[in-house]
N, C-alpha and C positions, 0 to 999 in steps of 0.2 A: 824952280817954282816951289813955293812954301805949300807945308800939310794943310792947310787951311782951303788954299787955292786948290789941289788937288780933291780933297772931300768935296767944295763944291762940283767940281765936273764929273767926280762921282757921283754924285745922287741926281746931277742933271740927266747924266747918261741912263741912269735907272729909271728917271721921270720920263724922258725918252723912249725908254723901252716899255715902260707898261700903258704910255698912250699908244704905241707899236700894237700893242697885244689886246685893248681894249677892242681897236679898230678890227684885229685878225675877229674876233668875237664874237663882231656884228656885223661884220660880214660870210664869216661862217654859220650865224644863223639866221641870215634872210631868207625869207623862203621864198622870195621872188624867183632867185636862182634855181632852187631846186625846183619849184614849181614846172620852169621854161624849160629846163633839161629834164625832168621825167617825161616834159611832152613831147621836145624830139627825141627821146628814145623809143616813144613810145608809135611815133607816127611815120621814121623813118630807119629805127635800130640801130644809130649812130650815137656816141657815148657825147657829150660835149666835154672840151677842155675844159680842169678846173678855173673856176678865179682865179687868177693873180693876185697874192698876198704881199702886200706890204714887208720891207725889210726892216730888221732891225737894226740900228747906227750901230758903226764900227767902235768896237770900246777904245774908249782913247790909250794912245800907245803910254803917256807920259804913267797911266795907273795902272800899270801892268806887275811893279813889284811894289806898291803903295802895302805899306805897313799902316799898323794902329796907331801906335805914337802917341797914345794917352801914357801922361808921368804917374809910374809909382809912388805912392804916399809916402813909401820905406825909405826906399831910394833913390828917386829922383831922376831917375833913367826912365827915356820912352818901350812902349810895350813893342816888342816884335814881331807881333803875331801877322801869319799873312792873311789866316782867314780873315776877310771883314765880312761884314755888313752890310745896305745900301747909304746906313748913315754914317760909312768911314770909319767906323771902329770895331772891335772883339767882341765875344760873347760874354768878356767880364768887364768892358768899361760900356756901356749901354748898347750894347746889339740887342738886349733881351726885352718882351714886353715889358711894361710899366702897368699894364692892368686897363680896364673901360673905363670912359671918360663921360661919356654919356650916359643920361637918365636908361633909355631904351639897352647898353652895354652894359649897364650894373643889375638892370633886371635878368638880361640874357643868363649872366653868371652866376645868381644866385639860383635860376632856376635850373642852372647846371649843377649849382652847391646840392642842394635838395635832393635830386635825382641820384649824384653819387654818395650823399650818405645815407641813403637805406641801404639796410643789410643785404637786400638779394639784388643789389646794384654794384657791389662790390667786388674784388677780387679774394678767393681763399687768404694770398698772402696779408692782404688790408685787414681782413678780421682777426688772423692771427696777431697782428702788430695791434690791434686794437684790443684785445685780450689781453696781452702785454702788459700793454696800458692801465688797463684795470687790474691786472693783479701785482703792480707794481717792476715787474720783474722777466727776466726770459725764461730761465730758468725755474722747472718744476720746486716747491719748496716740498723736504720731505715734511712729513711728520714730524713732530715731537714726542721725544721721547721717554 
């Protein structure tokens, strides 16, 4: 089976599993359930069995030692790496955000930008690197002499 075919049944398998866990979700938070069972407990002192939770699909056997396989620019050799992603590749050929796409996801950000750049929002080490910054340098300059 080619890398291609295999990334697809990987991220099906992932799409799989988070409509799996959507559903665990929302049925962990009906409250019809706990509603009916706090009232035989409380009428007869008998615990009721939990729900029954949906399983998660068995990961497919074929993607069990699935590499990245994205080509070096250098070399031209695929990458080895086994950690993936759910989209099939490392954490240096696209595993990693790409940033908010949306109106409401670029506001989210900046109002997260804002937030961590005031001074009593930051960490000791962030204001020392930012003093750095300002004085050019890490290093104390002596005096001149």
């Amino acid at each position: 089976m080619s890398t291609p075919e295999l990334r697809k049944r990987l991220k099906a398998w992932y799409s799989a599993c988070a409509r799996v866990d959507a559903l665990r979700r929302r049925i962990c938070a009906d409250p019809t359930y706990s509603e009916i069972a706090t009232r035989v407990f409380m009428n007869t002192g008998k615990v009721l069995p939990r729900q029954p939770l949906p399983e998660h699909p068995p990961f497919p056997p074929e993607c069990v030692d699935m590499r990245c396989g994205a080509k070096a620019k250098s070399s031209g050799k695929p990458c080895k790496s086994p950690l993936i992603y759910p989209n099939g590749r490392c954490k240096y050929h696209g595993g990693t955000s790409t940033g908010p796409k949306s109106k409401a996801g670029k506001l989210a950000a900046l109002k997260n930008l804002k937030w961590a750049t005031e001074p009593q929002g930051l960490p000791y080490k962030s204001l020392k690197k930012s003093t750095w910054r300002l004085h050019g340098s890490r290093k104390a300059k002596s005096p001149g002499l």
